[in-house]
N, C-alpha and C positions, 0 to 999 in steps of 0.2 A: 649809785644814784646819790646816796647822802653826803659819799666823799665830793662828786661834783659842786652839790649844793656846799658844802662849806668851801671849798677853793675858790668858787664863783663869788662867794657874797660874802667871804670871813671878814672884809673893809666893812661892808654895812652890819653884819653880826655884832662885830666890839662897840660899833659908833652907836645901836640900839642899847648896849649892853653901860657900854659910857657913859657916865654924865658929866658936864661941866663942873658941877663942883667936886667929884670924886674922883681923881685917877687910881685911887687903889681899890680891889673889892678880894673876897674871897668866894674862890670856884671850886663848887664842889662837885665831883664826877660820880654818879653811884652805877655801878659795873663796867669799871674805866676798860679792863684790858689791858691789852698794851697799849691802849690811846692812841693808836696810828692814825684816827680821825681827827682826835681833837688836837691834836697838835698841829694841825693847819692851822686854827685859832690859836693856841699858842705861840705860832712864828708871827700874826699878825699883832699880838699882843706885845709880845718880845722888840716888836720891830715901831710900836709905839713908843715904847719905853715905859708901858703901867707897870705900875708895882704890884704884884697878887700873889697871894700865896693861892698855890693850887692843889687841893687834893685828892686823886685818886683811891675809891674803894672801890676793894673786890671781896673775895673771899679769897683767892689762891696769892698766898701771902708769894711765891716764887714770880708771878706775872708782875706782881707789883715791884718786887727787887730789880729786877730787867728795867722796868719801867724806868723806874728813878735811875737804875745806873747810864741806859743811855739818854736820856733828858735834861739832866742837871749841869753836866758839864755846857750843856747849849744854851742856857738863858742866865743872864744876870740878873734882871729886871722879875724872873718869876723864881718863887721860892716853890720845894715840891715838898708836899709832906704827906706820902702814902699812908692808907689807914686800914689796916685790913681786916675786913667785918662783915658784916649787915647792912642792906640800907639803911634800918629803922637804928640803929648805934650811930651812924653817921649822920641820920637825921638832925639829932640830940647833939651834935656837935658842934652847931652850925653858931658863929658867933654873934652875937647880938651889936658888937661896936661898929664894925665895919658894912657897907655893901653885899649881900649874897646873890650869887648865882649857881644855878644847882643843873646841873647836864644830865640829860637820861637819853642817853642817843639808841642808834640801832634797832629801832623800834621794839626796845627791852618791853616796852607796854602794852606792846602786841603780845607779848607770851602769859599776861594776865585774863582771867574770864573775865566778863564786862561787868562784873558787883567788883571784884576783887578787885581789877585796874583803878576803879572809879574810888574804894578806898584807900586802894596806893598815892593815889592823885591826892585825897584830904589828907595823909599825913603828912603827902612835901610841902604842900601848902601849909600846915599847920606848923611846920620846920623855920618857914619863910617870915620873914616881916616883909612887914609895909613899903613898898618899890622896890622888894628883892626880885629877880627873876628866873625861869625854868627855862632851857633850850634844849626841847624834847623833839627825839625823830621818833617817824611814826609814816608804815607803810601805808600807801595809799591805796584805797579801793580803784578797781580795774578791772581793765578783759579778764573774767573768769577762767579763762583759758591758757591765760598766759600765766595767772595763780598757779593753774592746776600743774604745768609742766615745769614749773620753777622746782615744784616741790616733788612731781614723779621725774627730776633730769635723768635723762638718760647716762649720764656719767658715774651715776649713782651716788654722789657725794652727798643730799640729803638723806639717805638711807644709810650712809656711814655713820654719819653725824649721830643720828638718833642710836644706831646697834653699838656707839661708841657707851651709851650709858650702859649697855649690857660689860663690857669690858671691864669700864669704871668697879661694878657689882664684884666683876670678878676679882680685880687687884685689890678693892678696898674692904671687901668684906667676904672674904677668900671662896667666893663662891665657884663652881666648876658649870657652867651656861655654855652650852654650845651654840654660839653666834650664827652658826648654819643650820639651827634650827629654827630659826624666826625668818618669816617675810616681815616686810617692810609694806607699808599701806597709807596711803596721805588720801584726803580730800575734801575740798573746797565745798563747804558748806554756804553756797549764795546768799540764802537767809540770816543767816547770822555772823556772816561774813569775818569769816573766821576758817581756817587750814586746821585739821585733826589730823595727826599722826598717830600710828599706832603699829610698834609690833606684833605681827601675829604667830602662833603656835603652828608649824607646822604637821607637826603630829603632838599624840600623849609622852610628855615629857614628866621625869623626875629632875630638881636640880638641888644642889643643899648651899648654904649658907652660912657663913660664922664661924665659930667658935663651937658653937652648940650644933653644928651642920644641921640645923632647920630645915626641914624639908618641904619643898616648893612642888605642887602638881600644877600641870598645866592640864588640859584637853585640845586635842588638836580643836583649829583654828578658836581657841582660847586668845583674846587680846589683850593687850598693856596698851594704853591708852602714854604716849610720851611726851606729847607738843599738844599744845594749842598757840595759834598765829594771826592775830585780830589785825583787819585791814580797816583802814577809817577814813570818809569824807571827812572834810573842814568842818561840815555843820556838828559830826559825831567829836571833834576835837574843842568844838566851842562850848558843847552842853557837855562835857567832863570840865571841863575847866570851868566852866559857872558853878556846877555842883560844888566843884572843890572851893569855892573862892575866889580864883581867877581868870581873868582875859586876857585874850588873845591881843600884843601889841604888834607883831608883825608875823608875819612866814615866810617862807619860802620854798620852792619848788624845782623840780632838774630839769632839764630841758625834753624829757619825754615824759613828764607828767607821772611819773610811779613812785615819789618820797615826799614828804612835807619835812621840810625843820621849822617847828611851833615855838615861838618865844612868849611864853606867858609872864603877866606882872600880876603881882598882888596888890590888890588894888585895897 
């Protein structure tokens, strides 16, 4: 759905993002990836002829190698200059001479609790100057039902995703977790309209950890709490951005109504 919306409207994205007296600004991505999305905006840019230098952070310093290696040879008119960090380091980077624009797609803001997102929001804002702007995706509230099956698919791909952080535990901090010992459990809290993930314990489990092999008990159906996934009306996307600072100067939406991309300005 987000990839729609920027293919659909990347012409009217940059010409919001544009001014008449600025053709250069500097874009900053915080949790770029491989950027497969934003580089629709970048061929529209590219195909302008703005000049920007563009920055992707992440933290996986290899995503961002990839990144730059297949992107740089493609644009003249954009300079790439990968940064691999923290949001809040990249915050602190952001330059005061030029233009800024700051991308938080994906509805990365969805996986914040609604305090935490709201002061995520005040320190982009406090990053930003005066007519800089934010172009943030952010999944849409909807048929509860069709929440709820995204997230129990039967393909099981979101219960990979999640039992992938048991993995991670294992290679990175030489734990031994049997991955077939956890269910997998999502659901759609209406009220607070928000998705809760959580592995659960299928039985009394030992597992160790480290160096120092730390010993982890579980009790069966003991939970790990691993996702949280906040869905948002427009009105919920207007009062985060007034708290922060900012208003909403346009949006956009996919043609079956389930994504927003929010273009905020600091006013």
């Amino acid at each position: 759905a987000e990839r729609e919306i920027l293919t659909t409207h990347a012409t009217d994205i940059v010409n919001q993002i544009k001014t008449v007296k600025n053709i250069s600004f500097h874009l900053l991505e915080l949790g770029a990836g491989d950027a497969s999305k934003t580089e629709i905006l970048l061929d529209e840019i590219e195909r302008r002829g703005l000049n920007i230098l563009y920055r992707p952070v992440d933290i996986d310093g290899e995503v961002l190698r990839q990144l730059t290696q297949r992107l740089s040879p493609k644009y003249r008119s954009i300079q790439i200059n990968p940064m691999e960090g923290l949001n809040d380091q990249a915050l602190a980077s952001i330059p005061q001479s030029v233009p800024g624009v700051i991308a938080f797609l994906g509805s990365n803001i969805g996986n914040y609790p609604e305090q935490e997102g709201i002061e995520l929001l005040g320190r982009i804002a406090d990053a930003m100057k005066i007519g800089d702007f934010l172009l943030m995706g952010a999944d849409r509230k909807k048929n509860p039902n069709v929440i709820q099956a995204a997230y129990n698919d039967k393909a099981g791909v979101t219960a990979k995703f999640n039992k992938n952080i048991l993995q991670r535990i294992n290679s990175e901090l030489d734990g031994d977790i049997s991955l077939d010992a956890f269910e997998f459990f999502a659901y759609y809290d209406i009220k607070a309209s928000e998705v809760r993930s959580f592995l659960v314990s299928r039985e009394d489990q030992s597992f160790s950890l480290g160096s120092d092999r730390k010993k982890i008990h579980l009790s069966a159906w003991e939970y790990i709490q691993i996702e949280v996934s906040r869905k948002f009306s427009l009105e919920d996307l207007e009062q985060m951005g007034e708290e922060a600072g900012l208003s909403i100067k346009e949006y956009w939406t996919d043609s079956k109504s389930l994504f927003y991309e929010v273009l905020y300005e600091k006013k």
